[in-house]
FILUMTOR-367391 format. One record per residue (C-alpha): residue in three letters; x, y, z. Coordinates in nm, 4 decimals. Example, Ala and Ser with C-alpha at 12.3 -4.5 7.8 and 13.67 -1.06 7.14 Angstrom:
BEGIN
{'ALA'; {1.2300; -0.4500; 0.7800}} {'SER'; {1.3670; -0.1060; 0.7140}} 
***
This chain:
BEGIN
{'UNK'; {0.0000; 0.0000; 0.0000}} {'UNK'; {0.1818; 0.3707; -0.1113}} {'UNK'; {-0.0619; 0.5609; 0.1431}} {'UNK'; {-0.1679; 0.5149; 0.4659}} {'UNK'; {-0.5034; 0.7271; 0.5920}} {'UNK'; {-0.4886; 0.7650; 0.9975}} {'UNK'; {-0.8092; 0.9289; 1.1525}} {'UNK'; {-0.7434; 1.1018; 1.5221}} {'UNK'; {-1.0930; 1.2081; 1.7044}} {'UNK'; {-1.4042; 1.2407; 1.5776}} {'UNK'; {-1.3534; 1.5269; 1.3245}} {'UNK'; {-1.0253; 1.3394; 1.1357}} {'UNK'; {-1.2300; 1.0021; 1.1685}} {'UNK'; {-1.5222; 1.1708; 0.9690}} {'UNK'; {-1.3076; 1.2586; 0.6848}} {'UNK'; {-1.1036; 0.9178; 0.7072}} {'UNK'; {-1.4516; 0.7690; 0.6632}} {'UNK'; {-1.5412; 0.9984; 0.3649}} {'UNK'; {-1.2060; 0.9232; 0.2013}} {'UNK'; {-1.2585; 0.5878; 0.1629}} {'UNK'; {-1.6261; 0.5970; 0.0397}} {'UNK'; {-1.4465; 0.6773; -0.3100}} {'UNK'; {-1.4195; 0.3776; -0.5474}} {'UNK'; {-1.0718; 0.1361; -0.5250}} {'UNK'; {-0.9408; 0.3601; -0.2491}} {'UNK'; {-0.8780; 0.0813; -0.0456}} {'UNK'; {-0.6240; -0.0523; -0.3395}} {'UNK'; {-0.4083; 0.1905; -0.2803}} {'UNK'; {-0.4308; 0.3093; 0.0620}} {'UNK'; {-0.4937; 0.1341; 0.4443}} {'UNK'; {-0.7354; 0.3326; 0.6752}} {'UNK'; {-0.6822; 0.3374; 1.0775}} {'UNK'; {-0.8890; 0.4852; 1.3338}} {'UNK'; {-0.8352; 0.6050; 1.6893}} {'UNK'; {-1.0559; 0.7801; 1.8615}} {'UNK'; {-1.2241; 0.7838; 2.2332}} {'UNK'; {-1.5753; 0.7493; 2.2059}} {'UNK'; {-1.7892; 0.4848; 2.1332}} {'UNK'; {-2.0439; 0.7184; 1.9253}} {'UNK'; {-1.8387; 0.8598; 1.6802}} {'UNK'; {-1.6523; 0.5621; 1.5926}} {'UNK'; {-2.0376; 0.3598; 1.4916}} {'UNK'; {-2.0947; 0.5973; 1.2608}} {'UNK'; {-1.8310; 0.5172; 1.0062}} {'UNK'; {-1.9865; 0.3362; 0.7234}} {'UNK'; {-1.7001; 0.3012; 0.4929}} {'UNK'; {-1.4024; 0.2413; 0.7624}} {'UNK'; {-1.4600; -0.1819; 0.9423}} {'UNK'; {-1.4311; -0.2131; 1.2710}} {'UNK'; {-1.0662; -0.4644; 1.2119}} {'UNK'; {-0.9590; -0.0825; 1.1681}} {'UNK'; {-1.0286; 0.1084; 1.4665}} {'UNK'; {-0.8662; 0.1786; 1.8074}} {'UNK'; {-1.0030; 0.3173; 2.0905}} {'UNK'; {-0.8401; 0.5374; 2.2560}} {'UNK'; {-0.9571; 0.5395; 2.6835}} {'UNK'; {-0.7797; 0.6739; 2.9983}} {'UNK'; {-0.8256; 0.3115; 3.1767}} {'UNK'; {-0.7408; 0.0832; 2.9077}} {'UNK'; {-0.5109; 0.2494; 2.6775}} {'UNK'; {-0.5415; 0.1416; 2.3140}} {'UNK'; {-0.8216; -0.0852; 2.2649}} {'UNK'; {-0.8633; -0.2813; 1.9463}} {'UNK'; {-1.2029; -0.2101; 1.7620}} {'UNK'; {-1.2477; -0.6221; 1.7533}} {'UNK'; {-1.2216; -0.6680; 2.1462}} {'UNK'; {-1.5180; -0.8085; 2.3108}} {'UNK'; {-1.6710; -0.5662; 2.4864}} {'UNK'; {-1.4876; -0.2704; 2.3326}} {'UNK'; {-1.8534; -0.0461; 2.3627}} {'UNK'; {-1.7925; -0.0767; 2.7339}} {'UNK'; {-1.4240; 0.0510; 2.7490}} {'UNK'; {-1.4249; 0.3633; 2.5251}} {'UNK'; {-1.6896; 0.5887; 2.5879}} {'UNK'; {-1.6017; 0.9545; 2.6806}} {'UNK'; {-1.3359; 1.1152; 2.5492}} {'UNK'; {-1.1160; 1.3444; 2.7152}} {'UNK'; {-1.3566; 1.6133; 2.7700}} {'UNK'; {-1.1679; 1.8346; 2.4975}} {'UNK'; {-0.8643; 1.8233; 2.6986}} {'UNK'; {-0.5675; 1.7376; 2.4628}} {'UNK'; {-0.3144; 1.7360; 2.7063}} {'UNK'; {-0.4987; 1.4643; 2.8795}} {'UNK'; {-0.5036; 1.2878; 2.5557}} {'UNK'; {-0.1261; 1.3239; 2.5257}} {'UNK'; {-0.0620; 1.1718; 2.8371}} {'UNK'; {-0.2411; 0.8933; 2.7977}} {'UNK'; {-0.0743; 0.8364; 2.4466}} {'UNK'; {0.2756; 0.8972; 2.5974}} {'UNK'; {0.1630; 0.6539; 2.8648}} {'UNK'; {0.0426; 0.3523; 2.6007}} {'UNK'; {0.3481; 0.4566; 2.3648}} {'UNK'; {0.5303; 0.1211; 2.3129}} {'UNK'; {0.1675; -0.0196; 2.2476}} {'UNK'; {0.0966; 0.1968; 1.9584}} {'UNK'; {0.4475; 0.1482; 1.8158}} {'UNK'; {0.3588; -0.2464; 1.7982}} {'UNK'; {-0.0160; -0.1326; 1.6854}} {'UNK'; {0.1062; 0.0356; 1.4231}} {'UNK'; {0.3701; -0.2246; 1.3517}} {'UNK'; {0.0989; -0.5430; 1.3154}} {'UNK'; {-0.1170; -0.3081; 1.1397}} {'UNK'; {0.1805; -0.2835; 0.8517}} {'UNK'; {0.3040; -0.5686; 0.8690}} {'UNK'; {0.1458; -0.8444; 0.5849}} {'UNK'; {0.1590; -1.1834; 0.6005}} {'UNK'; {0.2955; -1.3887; 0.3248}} {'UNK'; {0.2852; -1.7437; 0.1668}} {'UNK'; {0.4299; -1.8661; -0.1261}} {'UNK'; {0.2216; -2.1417; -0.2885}} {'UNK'; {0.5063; -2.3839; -0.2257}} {'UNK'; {0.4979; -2.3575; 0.1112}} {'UNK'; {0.2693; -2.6089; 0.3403}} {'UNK'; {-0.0618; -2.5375; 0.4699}} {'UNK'; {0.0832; -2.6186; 0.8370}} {'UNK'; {0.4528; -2.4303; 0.7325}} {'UNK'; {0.4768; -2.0922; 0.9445}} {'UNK'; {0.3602; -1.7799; 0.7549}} {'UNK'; {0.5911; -1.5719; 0.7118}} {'UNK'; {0.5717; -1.1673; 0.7308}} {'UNK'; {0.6848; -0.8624; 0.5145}} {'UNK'; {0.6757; -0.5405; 0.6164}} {'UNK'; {0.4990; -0.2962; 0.4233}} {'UNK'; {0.6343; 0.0428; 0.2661}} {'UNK'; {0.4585; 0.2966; 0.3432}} {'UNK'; {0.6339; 0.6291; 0.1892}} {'UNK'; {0.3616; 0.8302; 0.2801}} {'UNK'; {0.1039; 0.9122; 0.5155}} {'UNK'; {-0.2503; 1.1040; 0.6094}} {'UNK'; {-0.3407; 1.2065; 0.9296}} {'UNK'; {-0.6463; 1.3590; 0.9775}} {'UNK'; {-0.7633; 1.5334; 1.3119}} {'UNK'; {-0.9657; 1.8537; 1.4642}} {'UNK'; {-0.8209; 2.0597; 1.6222}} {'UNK'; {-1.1163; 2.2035; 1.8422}} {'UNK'; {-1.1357; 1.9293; 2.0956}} {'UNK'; {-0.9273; 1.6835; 2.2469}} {'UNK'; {-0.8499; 1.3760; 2.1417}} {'UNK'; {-0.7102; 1.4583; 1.8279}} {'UNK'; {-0.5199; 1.7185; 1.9444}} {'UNK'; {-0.4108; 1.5575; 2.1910}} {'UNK'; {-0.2770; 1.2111; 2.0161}} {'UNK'; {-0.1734; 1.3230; 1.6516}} {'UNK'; {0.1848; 1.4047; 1.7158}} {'UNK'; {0.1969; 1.0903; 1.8616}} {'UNK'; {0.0658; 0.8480; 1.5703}} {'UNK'; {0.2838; 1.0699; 1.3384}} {'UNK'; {0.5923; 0.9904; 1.5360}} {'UNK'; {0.4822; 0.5808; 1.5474}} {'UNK'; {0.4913; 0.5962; 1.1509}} {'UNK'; {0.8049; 0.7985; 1.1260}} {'UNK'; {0.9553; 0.4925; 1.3870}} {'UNK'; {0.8198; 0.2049; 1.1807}} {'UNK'; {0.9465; 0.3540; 0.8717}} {'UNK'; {1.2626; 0.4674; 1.0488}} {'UNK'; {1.2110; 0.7978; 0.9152}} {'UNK'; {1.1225; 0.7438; 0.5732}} {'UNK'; {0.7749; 0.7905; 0.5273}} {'UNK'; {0.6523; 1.1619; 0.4410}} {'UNK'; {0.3584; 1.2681; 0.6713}} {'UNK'; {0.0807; 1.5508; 0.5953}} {'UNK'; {-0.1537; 1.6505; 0.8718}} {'UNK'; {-0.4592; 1.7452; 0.7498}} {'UNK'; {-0.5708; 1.9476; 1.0520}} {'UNK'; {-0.9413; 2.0939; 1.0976}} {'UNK'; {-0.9721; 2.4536; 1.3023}} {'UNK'; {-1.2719; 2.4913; 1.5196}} {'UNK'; {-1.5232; 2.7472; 1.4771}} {'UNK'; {-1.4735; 3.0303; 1.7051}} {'UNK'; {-1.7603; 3.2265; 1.5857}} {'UNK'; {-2.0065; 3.1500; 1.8605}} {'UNK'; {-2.2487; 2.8348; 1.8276}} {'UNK'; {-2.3591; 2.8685; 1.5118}} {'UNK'; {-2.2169; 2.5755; 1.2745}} {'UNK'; {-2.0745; 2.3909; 1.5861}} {'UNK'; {-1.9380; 2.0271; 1.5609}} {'UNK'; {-1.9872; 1.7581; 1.8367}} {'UNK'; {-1.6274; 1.8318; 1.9671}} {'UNK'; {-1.6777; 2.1869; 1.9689}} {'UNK'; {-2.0132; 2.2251; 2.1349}} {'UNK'; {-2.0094; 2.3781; 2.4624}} {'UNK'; {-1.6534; 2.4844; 2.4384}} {'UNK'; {-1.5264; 2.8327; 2.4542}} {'UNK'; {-1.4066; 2.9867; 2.1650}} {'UNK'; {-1.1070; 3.0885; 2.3481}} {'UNK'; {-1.0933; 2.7777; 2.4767}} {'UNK'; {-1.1071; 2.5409; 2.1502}} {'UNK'; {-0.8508; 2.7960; 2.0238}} {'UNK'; {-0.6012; 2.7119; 2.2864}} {'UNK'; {-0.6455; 2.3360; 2.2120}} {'UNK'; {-0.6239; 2.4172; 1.8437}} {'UNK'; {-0.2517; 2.6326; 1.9333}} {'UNK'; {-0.1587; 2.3398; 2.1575}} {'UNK'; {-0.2048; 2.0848; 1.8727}} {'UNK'; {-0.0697; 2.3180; 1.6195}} {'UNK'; {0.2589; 2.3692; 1.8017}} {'UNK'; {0.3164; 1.9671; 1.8593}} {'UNK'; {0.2140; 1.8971; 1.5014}} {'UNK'; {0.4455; 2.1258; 1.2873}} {'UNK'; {0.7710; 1.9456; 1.5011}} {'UNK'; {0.6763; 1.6536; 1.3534}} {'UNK'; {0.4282; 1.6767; 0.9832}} {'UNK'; {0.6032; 1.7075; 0.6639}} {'UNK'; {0.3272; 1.9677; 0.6042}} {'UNK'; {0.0273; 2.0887; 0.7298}} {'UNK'; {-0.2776; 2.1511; 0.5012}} {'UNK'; {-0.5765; 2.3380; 0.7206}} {'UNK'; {-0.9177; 2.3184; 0.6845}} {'UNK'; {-1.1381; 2.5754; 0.8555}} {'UNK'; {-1.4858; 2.4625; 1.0257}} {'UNK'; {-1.5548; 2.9001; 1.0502}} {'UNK'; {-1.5974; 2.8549; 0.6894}} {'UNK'; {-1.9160; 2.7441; 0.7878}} {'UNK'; {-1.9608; 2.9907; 1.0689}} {'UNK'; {-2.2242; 3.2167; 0.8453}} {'UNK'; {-2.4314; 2.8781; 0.7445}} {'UNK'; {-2.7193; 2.7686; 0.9578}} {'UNK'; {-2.6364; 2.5074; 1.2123}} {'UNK'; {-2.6804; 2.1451; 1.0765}} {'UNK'; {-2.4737; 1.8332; 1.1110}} {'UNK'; {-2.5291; 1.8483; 0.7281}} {'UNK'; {-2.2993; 2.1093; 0.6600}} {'UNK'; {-2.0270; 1.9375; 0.8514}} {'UNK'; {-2.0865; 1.6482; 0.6212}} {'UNK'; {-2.0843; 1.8582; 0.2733}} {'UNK'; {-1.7146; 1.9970; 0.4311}} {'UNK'; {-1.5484; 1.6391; 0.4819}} {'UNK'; {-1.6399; 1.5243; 0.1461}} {'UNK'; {-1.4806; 1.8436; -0.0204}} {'UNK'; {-1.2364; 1.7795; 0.1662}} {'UNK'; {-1.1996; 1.3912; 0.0774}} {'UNK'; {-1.2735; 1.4562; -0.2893}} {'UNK'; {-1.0162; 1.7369; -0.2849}} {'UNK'; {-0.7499; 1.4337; -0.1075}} {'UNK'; {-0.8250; 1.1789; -0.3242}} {'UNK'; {-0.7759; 1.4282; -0.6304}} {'UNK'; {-0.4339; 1.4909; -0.5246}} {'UNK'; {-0.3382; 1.1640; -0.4522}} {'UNK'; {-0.5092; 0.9194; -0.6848}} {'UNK'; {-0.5054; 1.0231; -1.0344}} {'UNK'; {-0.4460; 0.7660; -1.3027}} {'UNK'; {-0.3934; 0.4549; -1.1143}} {'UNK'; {-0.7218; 0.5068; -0.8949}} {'UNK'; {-0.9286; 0.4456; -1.2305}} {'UNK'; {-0.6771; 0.2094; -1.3335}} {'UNK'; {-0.6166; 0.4592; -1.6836}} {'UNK'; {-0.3087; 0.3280; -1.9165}} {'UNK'; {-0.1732; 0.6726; -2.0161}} {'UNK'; {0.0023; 0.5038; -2.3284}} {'UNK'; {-0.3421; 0.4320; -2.4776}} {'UNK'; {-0.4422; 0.8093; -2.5110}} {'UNK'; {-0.2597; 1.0245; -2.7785}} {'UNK'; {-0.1979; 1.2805; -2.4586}} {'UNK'; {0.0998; 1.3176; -2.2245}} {'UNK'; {-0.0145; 1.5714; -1.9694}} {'UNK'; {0.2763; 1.7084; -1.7291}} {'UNK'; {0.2792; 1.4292; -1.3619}} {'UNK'; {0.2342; 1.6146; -1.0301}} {'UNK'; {0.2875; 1.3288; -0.7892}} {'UNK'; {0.2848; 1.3057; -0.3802}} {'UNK'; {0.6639; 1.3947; -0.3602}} {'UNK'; {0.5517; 1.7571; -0.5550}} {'UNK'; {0.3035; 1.7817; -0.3003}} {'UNK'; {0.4889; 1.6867; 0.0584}} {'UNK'; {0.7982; 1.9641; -0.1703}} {'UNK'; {0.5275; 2.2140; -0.2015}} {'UNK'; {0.3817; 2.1980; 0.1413}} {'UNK'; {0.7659; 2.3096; 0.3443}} {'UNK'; {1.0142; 2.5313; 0.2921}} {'UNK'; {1.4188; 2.4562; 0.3060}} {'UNK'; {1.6433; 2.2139; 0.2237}} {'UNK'; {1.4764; 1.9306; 0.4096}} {'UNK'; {1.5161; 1.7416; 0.7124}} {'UNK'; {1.6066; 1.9390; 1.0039}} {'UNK'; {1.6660; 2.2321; 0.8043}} {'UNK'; {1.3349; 2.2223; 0.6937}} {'UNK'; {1.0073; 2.4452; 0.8096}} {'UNK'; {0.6779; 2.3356; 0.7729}} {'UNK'; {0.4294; 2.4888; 0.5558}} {'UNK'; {0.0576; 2.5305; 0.6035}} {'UNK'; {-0.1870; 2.4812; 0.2934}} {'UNK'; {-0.5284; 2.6209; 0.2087}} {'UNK'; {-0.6671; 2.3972; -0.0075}} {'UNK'; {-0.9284; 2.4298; -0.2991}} {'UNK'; {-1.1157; 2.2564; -0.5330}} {'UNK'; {-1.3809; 2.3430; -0.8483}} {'UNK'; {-1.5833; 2.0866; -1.0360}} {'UNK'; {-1.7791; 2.1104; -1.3886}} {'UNK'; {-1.9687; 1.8889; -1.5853}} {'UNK'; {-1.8310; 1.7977; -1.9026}} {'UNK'; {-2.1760; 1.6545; -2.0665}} {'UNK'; {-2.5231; 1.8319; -2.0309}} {'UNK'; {-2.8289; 1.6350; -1.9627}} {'UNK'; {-2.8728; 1.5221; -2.3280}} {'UNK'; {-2.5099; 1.4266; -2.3846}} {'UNK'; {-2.6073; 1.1466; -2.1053}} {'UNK'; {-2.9098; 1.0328; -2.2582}} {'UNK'; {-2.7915; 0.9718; -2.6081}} {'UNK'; {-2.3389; 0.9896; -2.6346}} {'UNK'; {-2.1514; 1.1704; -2.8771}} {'UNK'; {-2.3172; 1.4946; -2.8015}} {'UNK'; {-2.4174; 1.7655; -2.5347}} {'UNK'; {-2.0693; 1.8127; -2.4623}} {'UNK'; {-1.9347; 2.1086; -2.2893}} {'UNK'; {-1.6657; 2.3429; -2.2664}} {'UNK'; {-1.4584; 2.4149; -1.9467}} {'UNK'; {-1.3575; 2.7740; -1.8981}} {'UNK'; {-1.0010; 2.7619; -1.7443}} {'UNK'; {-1.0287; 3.0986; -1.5810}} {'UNK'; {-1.3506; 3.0183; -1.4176}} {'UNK'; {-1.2564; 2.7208; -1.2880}} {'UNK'; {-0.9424; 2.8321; -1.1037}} {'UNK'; {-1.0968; 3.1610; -0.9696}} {'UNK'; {-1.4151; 2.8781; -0.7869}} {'UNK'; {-1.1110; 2.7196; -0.6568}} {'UNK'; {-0.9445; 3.0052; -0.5474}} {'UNK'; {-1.3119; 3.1117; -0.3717}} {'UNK'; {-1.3719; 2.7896; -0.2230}} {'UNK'; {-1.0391; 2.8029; -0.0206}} {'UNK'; {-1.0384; 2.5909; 0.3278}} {'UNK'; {-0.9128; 2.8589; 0.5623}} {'UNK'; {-1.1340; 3.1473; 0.6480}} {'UNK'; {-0.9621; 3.4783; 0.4912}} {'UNK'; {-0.6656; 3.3254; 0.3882}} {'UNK'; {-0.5106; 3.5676; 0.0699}} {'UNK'; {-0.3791; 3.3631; -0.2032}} {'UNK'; {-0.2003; 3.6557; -0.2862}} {'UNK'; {0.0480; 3.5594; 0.0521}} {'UNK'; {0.0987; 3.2131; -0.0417}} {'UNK'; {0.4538; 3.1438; -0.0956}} {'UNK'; {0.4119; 2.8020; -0.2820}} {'UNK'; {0.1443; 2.6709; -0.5100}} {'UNK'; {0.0479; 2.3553; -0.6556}} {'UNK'; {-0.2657; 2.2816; -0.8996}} {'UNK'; {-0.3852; 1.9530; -1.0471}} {'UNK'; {-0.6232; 1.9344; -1.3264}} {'UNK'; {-0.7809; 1.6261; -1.3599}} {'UNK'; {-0.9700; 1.5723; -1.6833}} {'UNK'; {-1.1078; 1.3669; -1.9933}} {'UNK'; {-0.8589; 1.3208; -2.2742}} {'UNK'; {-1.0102; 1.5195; -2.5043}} {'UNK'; {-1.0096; 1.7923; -2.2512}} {'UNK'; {-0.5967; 1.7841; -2.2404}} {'UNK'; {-0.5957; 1.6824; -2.5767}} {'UNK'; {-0.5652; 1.9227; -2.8921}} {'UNK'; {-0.9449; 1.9530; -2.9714}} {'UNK'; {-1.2337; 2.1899; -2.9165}} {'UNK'; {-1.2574; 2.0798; -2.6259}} {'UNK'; {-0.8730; 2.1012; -2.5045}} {'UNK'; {-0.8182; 2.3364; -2.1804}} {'UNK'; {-0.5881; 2.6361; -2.1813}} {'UNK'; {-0.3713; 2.5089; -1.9404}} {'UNK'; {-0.1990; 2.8170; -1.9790}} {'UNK'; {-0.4570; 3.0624; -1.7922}} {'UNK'; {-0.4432; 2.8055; -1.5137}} {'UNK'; {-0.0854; 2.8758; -1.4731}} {'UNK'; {-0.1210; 3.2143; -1.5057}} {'UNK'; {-0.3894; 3.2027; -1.2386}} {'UNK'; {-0.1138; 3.0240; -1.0343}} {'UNK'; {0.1889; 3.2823; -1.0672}} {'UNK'; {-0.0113; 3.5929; -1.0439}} {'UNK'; {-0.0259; 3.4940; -0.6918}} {'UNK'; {0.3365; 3.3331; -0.6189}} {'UNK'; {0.6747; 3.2709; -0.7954}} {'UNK'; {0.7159; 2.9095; -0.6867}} {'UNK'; {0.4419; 2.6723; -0.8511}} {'UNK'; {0.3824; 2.3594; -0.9632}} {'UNK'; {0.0741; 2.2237; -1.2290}} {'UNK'; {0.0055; 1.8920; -1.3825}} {'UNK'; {-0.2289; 1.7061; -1.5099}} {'UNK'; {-0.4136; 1.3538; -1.5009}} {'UNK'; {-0.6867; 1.2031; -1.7139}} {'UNK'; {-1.0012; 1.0214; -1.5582}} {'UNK'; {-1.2820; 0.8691; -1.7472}} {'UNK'; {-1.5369; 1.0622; -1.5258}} {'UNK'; {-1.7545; 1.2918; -1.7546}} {'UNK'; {-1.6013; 1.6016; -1.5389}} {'UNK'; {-1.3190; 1.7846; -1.4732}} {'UNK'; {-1.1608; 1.9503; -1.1454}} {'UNK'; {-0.8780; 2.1758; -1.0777}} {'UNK'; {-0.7681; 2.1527; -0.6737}} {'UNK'; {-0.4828; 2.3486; -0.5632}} {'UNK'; {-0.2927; 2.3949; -0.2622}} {'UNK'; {-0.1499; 2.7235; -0.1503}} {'UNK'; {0.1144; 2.6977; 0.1074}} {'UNK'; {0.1877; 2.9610; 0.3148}} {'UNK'; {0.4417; 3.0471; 0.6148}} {'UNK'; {0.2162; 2.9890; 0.9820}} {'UNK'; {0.3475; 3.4164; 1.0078}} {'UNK'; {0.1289; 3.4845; 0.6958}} {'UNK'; {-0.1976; 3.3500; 0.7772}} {'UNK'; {-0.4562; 3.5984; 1.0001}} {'UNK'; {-0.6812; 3.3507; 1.0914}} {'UNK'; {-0.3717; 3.1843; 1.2899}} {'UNK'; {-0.2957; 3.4852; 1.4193}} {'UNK'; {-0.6681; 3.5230; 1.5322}} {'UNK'; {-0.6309; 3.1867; 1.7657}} {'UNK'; {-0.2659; 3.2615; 1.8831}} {'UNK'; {-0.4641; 3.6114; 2.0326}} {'UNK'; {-0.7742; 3.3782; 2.1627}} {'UNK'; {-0.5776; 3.1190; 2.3263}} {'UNK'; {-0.3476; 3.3937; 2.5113}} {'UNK'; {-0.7425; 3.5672; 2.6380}} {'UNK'; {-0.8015; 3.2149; 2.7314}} {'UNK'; {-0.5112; 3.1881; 2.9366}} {'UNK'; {-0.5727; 3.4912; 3.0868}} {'UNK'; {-0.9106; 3.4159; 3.1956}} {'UNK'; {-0.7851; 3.0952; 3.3213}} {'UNK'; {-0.5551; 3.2802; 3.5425}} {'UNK'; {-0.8076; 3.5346; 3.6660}} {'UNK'; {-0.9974; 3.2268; 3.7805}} {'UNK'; {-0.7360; 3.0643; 3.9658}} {'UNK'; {-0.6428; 3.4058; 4.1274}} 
***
């Protein structure tokens, strides 16, 4: 498996979850969950149970297959992440061997006996997902810590993004489960907490921004519409060809590659390893139909054209971070994903060329390829990567957690 997909609390679970309700993902990628309550965890449809961990002060990490694992994990960490961290640093030798058997394949050749030992292979795993909020606190709390258990198995070769979710410190309105009840000042110190772990150990950081939806009406469903733009945008990036299984040497097209090692490049700055810093990505995504309603009902016709400028100014509008200016970004990457005859020379092709110009405009170091699908649509995601110094909205919870600390004090006083 190239990818591994780790899910921390009940936010990076959801989008785990989502992730994997795309087509063939499994074939290319192993899920794991860990999270603390019982709750969240039974409402994964696309993620089994063989993959899930519960996380629980008592009993440490608790395989999803135990009998009587409902009974054991059931109340998270009452969006305390440093509680969470403890009891991670506590069980740490236990995830390293989780993560180890969870890697770790077992192989037979067909020579070998039915009663002959199987033997075991460890699987590569050059790069990794972890998904987590950043409101609450179990993922807070426990993502550094599942980052640094791949990094060991791997002895230090896999590439890790953290795909980390900011609460919603707008009031109530749009609230998750992990969020509800909770301060905004509060859920912005967890959120700084988490943040601070989580760039000394991610290869990058891509952020997506719950206050996004701080001006919708408040409605689980909202949540849900975010985690699958965010999974569609993920599996965009990361997919391509070999998701739909496409044989680029049987189209007359050889569109420029952006592949994971462009994107883990484009989300840090430096010369790598210790001299490197991390980065932290907006991320957006635009969609159009490349048939209308009559090109579906009889082929050949009711095709449409894409207009490259439109479609990279809906990404640019549909950015993950509340406020973030593309025109700060220091890095950019953009992946058009398209029919054939849409990257082909036709009357249909795309002019690649305004999509790169879209790109530049706002930074001097970018990055745009290309992959064909045989979906009857085309996308454009991007990533903008930007110095933790150059976003507001960081700069917004760096000021709330400090008023939080300072109430906190008052309090104690």
């Amino acid at each position: 498996m190239p990818y591994l997909f780790v899910g921390a609390g009940q936010a990076g679970s959801s989008i785990v979850d989502e992730v994997f309700a795309h087509k063939n993902m499994g074939q290319i990628a192993t899920p794991l969950i860990f999270n603390s309550t019982i709750r969240d965890l039974q409402k994964l449809k696309n993620v089994d149970r063989d993959n899930w961990y519960g996380v629980a002060e008592g009993a440490g990490l608790v395989p999803g297959t135990t009998d009587g694992f409902e009974e054991q994990v059931t109340g998270g960490f009452g969006r305390n992440p440093v509680r969470a961290n403890e009891v991670m640093e506590d069980n740490r030798s236990v995830l390293q061997n989780t993560i180890r058997d969870e890697l770790t394949e077992s192989i037979k050749s067909e020579d070998d006996e039915d009663d002959s030992p199987t033997q075991t292979a460890e699987t590569n795993v050059p790069f990794a997902f972890v998904f987590c909020g950043l409101g609450g606190g179990t993922g807070c709390g426990i993502t550094p810590h599942l980052i640094e258990a791949v990094d060991d198995y791997t002895n230090g070769t896999c590439k890790t993004i953290a795909v980390c979710v900011l609460p919603n410190t707008q009031g109530p309105v749009g609230q998750s489960d992990e969020e509800e009840s909770a301060s905004p000042s509060r859920q912005a110190w967890n959120a700084r907490y988490g943040i601070d772990r989580i760039e000394d150990v991610a290869d990058g950081i891509i952020l997506v921004d719950n206050e996004r939806l701080s001006y919708h009406e408040a409605a689980e469903g909202q949540f849900t519409d975010l985690n699958e733009y965010v999974a569609s945008s993920i599996v965009d990036l990361v997919s391509g060809t070999v998701l739909e299984r496409i044989d680029r040497s049987e189209y007359d097209v050889d569109p420029p590659i952006i592949d994971i090692q462009d994107i883990v490049t484009s989300l840090s700055f430096g010369l790598g390893g210790e001299q490197s810093e991390t980065g932290y990505a907006s991320m957006g995504r635009s969609v159009q139909m490349t048939k209308s309603l009559s090109g579906y009902l009889l082929p050949f016709i009711g095709g449409k054209s894409v207009d490259a400028s439109a479609l990279s100014h809906l990404a640019e509008l549909k950015q993950t971070v509340e406020g973030a200016d593309t025109q700060d970004a220091r890095k950019a990457i953009g992946l058009l994903r398209a029919p054939s005859n849409y990257v082909a020379d036709t009357d249909y092709q795309i002019d690649t060329s305004k999509l790169r110009s879209f790109l530049t405009a706002r930074c001097d170091e970018v990055n745009l390829g290309a992959t064909l699908t045989k979906r009857n649509l085309v996308s454009f995601t991007t990533l903008f990567t930007y110095r933790r110094e150059d976003l507001d909205r960081l700069d917004e919870l760096e000021s709330l957690a400090t008023e939080y600390e300072r109430e906190s004090e008052a309090v104690v006083s």
